[in-house]
N, C-alpha and C positions, 0 to 999 in steps of 0.2 A: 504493500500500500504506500502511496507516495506522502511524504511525510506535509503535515499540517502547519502552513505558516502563518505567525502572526500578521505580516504582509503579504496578502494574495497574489497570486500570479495577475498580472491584469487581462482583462476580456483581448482577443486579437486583435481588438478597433482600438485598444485603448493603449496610455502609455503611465507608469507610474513615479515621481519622480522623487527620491527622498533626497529635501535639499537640506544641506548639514552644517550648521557651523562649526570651525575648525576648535581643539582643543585649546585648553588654559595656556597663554605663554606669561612668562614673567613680568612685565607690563598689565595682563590683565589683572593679576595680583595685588600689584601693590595698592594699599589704599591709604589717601585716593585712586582708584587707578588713573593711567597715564593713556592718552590719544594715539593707536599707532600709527592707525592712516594705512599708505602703500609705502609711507618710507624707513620707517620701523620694522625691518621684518627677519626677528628672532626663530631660534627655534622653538616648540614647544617645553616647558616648564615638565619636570619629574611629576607635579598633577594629570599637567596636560598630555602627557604619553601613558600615565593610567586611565584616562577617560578616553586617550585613542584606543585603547586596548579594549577594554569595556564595549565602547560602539561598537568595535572589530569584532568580540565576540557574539554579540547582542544580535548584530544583523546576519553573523552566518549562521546564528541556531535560529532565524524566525524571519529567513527569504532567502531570495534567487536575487542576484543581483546581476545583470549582465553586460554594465560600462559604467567605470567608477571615471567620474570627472574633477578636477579641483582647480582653482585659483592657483596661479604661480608662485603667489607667495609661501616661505617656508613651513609657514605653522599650517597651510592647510595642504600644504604634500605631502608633508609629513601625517596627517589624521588620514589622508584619504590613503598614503603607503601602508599606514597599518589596517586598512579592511579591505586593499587589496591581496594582501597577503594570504584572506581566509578564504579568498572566491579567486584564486591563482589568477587574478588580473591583471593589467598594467595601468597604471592614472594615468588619465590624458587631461594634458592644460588647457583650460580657456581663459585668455589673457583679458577678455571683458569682464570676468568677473573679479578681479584682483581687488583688494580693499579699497574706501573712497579716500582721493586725496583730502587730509584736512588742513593743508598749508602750513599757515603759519603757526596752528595749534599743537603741530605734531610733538609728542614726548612732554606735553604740559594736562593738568587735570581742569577740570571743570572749574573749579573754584580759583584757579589762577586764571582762567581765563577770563572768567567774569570779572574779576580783579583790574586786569590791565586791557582791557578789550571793550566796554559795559555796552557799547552801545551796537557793536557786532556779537557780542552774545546773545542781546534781546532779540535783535535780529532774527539772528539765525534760528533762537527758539522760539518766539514767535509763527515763522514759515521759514523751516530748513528746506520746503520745495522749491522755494525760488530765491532764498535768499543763502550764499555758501558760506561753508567753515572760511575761515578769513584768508583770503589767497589761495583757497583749495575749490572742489566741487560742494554743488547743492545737493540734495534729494534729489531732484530733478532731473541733474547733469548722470548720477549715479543708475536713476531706474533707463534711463535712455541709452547707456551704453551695456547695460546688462538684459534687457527684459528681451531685447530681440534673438542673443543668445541663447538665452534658456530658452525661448518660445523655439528656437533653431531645433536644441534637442530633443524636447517635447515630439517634438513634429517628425520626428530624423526618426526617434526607436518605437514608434507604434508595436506594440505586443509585448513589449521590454519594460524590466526595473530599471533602471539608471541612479546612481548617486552622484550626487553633485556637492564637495567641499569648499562652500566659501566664505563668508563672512559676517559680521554683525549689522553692517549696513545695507550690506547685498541682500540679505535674506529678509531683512525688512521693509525696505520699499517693494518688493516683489512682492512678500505675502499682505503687503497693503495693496495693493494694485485689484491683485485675486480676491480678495474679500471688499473689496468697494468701501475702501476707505480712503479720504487723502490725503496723498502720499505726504503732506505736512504730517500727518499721524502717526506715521509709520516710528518716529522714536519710542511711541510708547509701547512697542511689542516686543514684548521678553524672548530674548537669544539667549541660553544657556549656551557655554563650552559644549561640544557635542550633541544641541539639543537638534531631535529628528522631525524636518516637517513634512511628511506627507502628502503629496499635490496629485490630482491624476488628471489626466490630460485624455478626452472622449467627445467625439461628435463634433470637434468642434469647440467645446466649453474646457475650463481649466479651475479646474474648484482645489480647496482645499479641504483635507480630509482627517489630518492631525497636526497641533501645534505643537511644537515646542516638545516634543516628547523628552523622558530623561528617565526611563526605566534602567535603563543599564548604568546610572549612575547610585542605585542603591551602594552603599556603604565604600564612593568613592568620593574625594574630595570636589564641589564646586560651586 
């Protein structure tokens, strides 16, 4: 009997997409934590390689996975290397999805920044869709160079799981997009290190099916 997965094979019209973001690095740590942006880009953190292990085992005891994708950057080849490993894959880059530039923020916290900044802070938190991290990208500039990407693979592996490792901003504006909210909104949707969002892609429509999962983080640090 063929074994029983937490995630379903999807219907042959359809396409399944668990989009991931990458494990804990040392920057996400510290607190305050610190902006990495695309030009920060560590490896992940002694947490963050137990929470890639965890996802890595998590998803090859409960699905089929048949093209793992990540961001260029190190902390999320490194997540998406270790759940290749369980489903003998290779990760392949998509350089659209790399973290957003936040400029002149990058390696500073929230509360310096509102410090030396107050009036590009409001700004930006007011409407990150149109208004950018200071010298970097908006919401905006972010879901436009990513949504047609993933919408590329959506569309490319019909009958297929697919994983995609990218980021906390990447994964935000997109699952604001998919549930009709706007994309100003999207900071307030919780990314966990390794958290799993479930998308499926059918007929034509692209819904979302689970947020934020974080079962295989029982009794790991995050």
């Amino acid at each position: 009997m063929e074994k029983q997965h937490f995630i379903p094979r999807p219907e042959p019209d359809a396409t399944n997409l668990l989009l991931i973001r990458h494990g804990a690095t040392p920057p996400n740590e510290q607190r305050p934590y610190i902006l990495q942006g695309c030009g920060i880009n560590p490896s992940l953190s002694e947490s963050g390689q137990k929470q890639a292990q965890a996802l890595a085992t998590f998803l090859a005891e409960n699905c089929s996975i048949n093209h793992i994708y990540s961001s260029p950057m190190i902390r999320a080849k490194e997540t998406a290397q270790a759940v290749c490993a369980h489903f003998k894959l290779t990760p392949q880059e998509v350089a659209e999805i790399h973290e957003c530039d936040v400029g002149l923020w990058e390696g500073k916290s929230w509360d310096i920044i509102e410090q030396e900044s107050p009036a590009a802070y409001k700004a930006f938190m007011d409407d990150p869709y149109r208004n950018r991290y200071e010298g970097g990208e908006s919401y905006g500039d972010v879901f436009n160079r990513c949504e047609p990407a993933l919408r590329s693979l959506l569309e490319r592996h019909t009958g297929e799981t697919i994983a995609v490792v990218a980021h906390n901003v990447i994964n935000r504006v997109y699952l604001a997009s998919l549930l009709g909210l706007p994309i100003e909104k999207a900071k307030d949707i919780k990314q966990n290190n390794t958290g799993i969002n479930i998308i499926r892609h059918h007929a034509g429509e692209t819904k979302v099916v689970t947020m934020n999962a974080i079962f295989h983080l029982s009794g790991v640090p995050h």
